[in-house]
C-alpha positions in Angstrom: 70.2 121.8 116.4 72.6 119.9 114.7 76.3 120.5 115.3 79.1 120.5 112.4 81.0 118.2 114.8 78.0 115.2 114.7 78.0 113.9 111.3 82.1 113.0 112.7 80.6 112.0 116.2 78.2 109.3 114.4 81.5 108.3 112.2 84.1 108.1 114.9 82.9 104.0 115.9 83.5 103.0 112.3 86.3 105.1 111.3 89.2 102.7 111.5 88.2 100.6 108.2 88.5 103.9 106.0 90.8 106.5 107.9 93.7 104.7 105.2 92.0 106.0 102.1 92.2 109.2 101.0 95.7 110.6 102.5 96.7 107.1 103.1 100.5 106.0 104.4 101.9 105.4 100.9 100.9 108.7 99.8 102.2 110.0 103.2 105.7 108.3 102.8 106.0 110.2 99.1 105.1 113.3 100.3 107.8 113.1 103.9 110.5 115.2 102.0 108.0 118.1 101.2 107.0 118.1 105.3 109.0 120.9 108.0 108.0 120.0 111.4 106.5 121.2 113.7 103.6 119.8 111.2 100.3 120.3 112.5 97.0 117.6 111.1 93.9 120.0 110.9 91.2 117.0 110.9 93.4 114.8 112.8 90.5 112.4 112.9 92.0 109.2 115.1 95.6 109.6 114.3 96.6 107.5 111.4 98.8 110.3 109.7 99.8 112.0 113.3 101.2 109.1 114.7 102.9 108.2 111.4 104.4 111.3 111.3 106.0 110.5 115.1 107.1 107.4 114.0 109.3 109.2 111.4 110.7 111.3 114.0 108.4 114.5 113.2 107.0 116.7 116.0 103.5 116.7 115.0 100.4 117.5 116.7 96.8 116.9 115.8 92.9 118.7 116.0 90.0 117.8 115.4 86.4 118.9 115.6 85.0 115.8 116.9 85.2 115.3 120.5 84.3 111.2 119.5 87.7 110.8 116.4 89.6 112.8 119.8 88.6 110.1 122.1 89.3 107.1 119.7 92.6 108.4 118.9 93.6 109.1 122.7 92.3 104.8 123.2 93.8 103.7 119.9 97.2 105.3 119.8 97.8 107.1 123.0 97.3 110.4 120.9 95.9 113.8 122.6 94.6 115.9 120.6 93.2 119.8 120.6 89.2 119.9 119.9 89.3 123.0 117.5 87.6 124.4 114.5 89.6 124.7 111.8 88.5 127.9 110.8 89.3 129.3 114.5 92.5 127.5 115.3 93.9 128.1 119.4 97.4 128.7 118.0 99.6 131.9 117.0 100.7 132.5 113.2 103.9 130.4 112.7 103.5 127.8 115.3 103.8 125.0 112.6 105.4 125.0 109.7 103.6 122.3 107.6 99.8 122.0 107.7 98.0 119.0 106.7 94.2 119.5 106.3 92.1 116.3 106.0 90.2 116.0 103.3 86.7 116.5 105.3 88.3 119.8 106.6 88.3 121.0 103.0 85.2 120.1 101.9 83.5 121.1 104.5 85.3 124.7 105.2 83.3 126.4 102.3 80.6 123.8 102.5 79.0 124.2 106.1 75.1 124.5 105.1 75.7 121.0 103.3 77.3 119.4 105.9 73.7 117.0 107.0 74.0 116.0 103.2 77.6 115.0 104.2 76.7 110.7 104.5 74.6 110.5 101.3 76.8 112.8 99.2 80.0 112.7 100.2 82.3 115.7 98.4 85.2 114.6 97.5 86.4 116.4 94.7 88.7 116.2 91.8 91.1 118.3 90.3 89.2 120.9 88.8 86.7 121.3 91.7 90.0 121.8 94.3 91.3 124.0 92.4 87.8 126.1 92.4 87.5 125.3 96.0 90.8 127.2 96.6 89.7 129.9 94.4 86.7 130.3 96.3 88.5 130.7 99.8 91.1 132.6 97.8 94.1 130.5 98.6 96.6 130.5 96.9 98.3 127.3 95.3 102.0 126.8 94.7 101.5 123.2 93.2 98.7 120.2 92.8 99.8 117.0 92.3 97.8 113.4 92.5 99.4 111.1 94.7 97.4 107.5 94.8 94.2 108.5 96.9 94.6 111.8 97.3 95.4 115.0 96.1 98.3 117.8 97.5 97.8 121.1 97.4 101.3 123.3 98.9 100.0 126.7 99.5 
C-alpha cells in the first residue's frame, strides 16, 4: 500500500535543486510585512522558508509529512521538525498566528486519490484553479496576489 508520505520520501534526496521555486526567498522577503509570528510552515519540506524566517528574527516552526524532507532538514540546517498531516495538525487553535502551506500541501489536501499521479502530473495550479481549490474546501480568501513563483492566498 502506498503512503501519501512516499511520493515526498522518493523526493527528499533531490529536493535541494528545486525547494527555491515556487515560494522562493524573493517572494518570501515581499511578503515578511504580511507575516505575525509565531508562523508555522505546513509542508516544511527541508527548511528553506523556516530557517529563513529564523534568520529574520521570526519564531517559526515547521511539519511535514515526510519522515525523509524531516531528516534532510534536521542534517542540512539543524532544523527539527513535527512529522504531521496537515489535515490532523498536533497543535491547539491559535497556536500560530501566520500559516504557510507549501504548495504540495494544497494540491494534495483535496487531491489524495491522485497523489501516485503526483511525479508525471504535477498540479500546480493557476489563479482560477486556486481559487476553485479554496472553494472546494470552503476557505475563505481575503486576498490573492502573484508574487514571482508563486501565488498568496491570506485567509
Amino acid at each position: 500500500m502506498t503512503r501519501s508520505s512516499d511520493y515526498w520520501d522518493a523526493l527528499a534526496p533531490h529536493h535541494s535543486s528545486i525547494e527555491n521555486n515556487y515560494l522562493d526567498l524573493p517572494s518570501l522577503r515581499r511578503i515578511v510585512h504580511d507575516i505575525h509570528q509565531p508562523v508555522l510552515v505546513v509542508g516544511a519540506g527541508q527548511g528553506l522558508i523556516v530557517a529563513e524566517l529564523r534568520k529574520n528574527g521570526f519564531r517559526s516552526d515547521g511539519v511535514d509529512l515526510s519522515s525523509e524532507m524531516i531528516r534532510y532538514a534536521k542534517a542540512r540546517r539543524g532544523l527539527t521538525f513535527v512529522e504531521a498531516d496537515a489535515r490532523a495538525m498536533p497543535f491547539g487553535g491559535g497556536t500560530y498566528e501566520t500559516l504557510i502551506y507549501a504548495t504540495g500541501v494544497v494540491d494534495f489536501i483535496g487531491d489524495e486519490e491522485q497523489i501516485n499521479a503526483a511525479p508525471e502530473r504535477q498540479p500546480y495550479r493557476n489563479e482560477p484553479e486556486i481559487r476553485n481549490l479554496f472553494k472546494r474546501l470552503a476557505i475563505p480568501m481575503k486576498k490573492l496576489e502573484a508574487s514571482g513563483s508563486c501565488y498568496i492566498v491570506q485567509i
